[in-house]
DOMIMAR-265193 format. One record per residue (C-alpha): x, y, z. Coordinates in steps of 0.05 Angstrom, whole numbers, plus 5000, padded with zeros to 4 digits. Example, Ala and Ser with C-alpha at 12.3 -4.5 7.8 and 13.67 -1.06 7.14 Angstrom:
2
524649105156 527349795143 
# end
This chain:
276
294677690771 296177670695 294778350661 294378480575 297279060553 297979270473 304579360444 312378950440 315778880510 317679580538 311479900519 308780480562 303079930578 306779460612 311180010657 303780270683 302379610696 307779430738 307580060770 300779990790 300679210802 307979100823 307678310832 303578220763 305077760709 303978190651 303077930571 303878300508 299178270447 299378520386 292378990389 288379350431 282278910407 286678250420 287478450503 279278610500 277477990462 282277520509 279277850567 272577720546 274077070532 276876960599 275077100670 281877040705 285677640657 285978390660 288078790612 291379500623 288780050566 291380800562 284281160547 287781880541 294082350557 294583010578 297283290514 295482850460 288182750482 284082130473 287381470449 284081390380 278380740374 278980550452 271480780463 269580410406 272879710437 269379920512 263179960474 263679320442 266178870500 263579180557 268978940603 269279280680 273079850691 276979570759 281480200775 284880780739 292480950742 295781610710 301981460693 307081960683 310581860607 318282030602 320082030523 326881800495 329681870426 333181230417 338380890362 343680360352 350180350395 355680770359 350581260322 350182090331 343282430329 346082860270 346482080228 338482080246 333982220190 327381860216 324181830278 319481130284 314181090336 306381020359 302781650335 301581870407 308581940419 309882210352 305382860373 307982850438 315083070411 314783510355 319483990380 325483470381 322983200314 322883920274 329184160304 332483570279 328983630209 326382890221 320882480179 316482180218 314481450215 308281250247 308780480280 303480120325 306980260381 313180450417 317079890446 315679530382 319380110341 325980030386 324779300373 324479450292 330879840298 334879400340 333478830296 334479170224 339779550248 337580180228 342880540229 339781270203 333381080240 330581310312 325381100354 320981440410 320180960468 322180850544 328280680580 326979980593 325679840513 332480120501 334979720559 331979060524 332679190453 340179390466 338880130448 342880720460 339381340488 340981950451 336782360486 332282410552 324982690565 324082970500 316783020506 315083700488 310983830564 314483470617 306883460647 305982970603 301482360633 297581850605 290981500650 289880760635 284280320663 285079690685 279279260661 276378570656 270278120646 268578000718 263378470742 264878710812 265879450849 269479700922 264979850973 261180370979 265280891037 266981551054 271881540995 272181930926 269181420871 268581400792 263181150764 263481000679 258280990633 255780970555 248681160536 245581270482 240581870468 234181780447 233382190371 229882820401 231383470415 234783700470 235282940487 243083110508 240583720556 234983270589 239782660600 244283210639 239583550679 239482970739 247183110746 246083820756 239483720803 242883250841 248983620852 252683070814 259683290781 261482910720 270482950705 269182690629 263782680570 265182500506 261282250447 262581820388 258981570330 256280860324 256680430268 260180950231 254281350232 252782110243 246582090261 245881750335 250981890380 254281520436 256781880497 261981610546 261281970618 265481960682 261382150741 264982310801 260881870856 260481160871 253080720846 250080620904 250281350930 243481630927 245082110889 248181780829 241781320834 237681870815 241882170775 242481470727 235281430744 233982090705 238881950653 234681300634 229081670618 232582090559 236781410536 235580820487 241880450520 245780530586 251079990606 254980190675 262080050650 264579980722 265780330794 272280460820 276280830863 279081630839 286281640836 289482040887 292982380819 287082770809 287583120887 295383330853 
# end
């Protein structure tokens, strides 16, 4: 199993990736877009993509690359996200003046950063800021990533979980190009979606309504523009059920009605997270 993730070697991607998927080869790239496009391009890959976090909210332009490449949603993993403030071997955090990381984690940690009267620097991701440091030798220069970045960039940790909620958890989807779902059972399912509403009033309401007639519960619903336009909206939906219950049929049944577009993103299994 070879899995994509975004971001240098380290990155919070690839730790949820082996901790979901263990015995997986897993690949860095440079961009989000570069894991969809590679999957797209190829059957046999996966790519692992953190979609929101507890504290930070959604992961900016990720519902904008679903959208485009339709890849399958194959399973979700929330992954638990332990900050650490990290700099060259020998230096004190009072000899810090910056803080470099991936805007996430950036917001994730304001309390460390404005007790420390740091300046932010905002980098493409997290692993690849320990990487800058360690190889420009930054000496009045910190980064924000995890323990194994400092372990492979040769990093000192000068201090631990300094995420400002120690709640703090980030869900990824595993995805790919392969269209395929677990069988239906007597198990708790997620089924993902993005439709488009027709231009009419109330169009939003009437898409809704099947949910609620059909005792349906939907666990996310979020729109975003298309095409950098204000006028039609997108809307990306969770809905807590698996396709083939009756249910959900007539649910998505109703929902086409009120839609100009609706592509089933994928079925998969709830994490047993969301039962914590």
């Amino acid at each position: 199993m070879k899995i994509l993730y975004q971001g240098s070697e380290g990155a919070y991607s690839q730790l949820a990736a082996l901790e979901a998927y263990p015995k997986a080869t897993t690949l860095s790239c440079k961009t989000f877009e570069d894991c969809f496009q590679k999957c797209s391009n190829d059957q046999n890959l996966s790519t692992i993509i953190p979609v929101e976090n507890s504290i930070a909210g959604r992961v900016a332009d990720i519902q904008y690359l679903m959208n485009k490449y339709k890849l399958q949603i194959y399973a979700e993993h929330f992954h638990k996200v332990s900050h650490n403030l990290l700099a060259l071997p020998g230096i004190k955090l009072n000899q810090i003046k910056s803080v470099r990381s991936h805007s996430q984690a950036i917001s994730q940690c304001q309390k460390i950063i404005n007790e420390n009267n740091l300046e932010p620097i905002i980098a493409a991701d997290t692993a690849g800021s320990a990487k800058y440091i360690s190889k420009n030798l930054k000496k009045d220069e910190a980064a924000i990533a995890s323990k194994l970045a400092a372990e492979i960039y040769n990093l000192k940790i000068l201090k631990n979980n300094v995420e400002d909620d120690k709640k703090n958890v980030t869900r990824f989807l595993l995805m790919g190009k392969k269209a395929e779902h677990p069988e239906y059972k007597n198990e708790k399912y997620i089924t993902s979606c993005i439709f488009k509403v027709k231009d009419k009033p109330a169009a939003l309401y009437k898409c809704l309504g099947g949910f609620a007639t059909n005792n349906i519960s939907l666990s996310k619903l979020e729109s975003f523009s298309e095409h950098s336009s204000f006028e039609q909206y997108l809307f990306l939906c969770d809905i807590v059920g698996h396709i083939e219950d009756p249910k959900v049929q007539k649910s998505l049944e109703e929902l086409g009605f009120h839609t100009v577009s609706l592509d089933i993103l994928g079925v998969y299994q709830a994490s047993p997270f969301r039962n914590i």
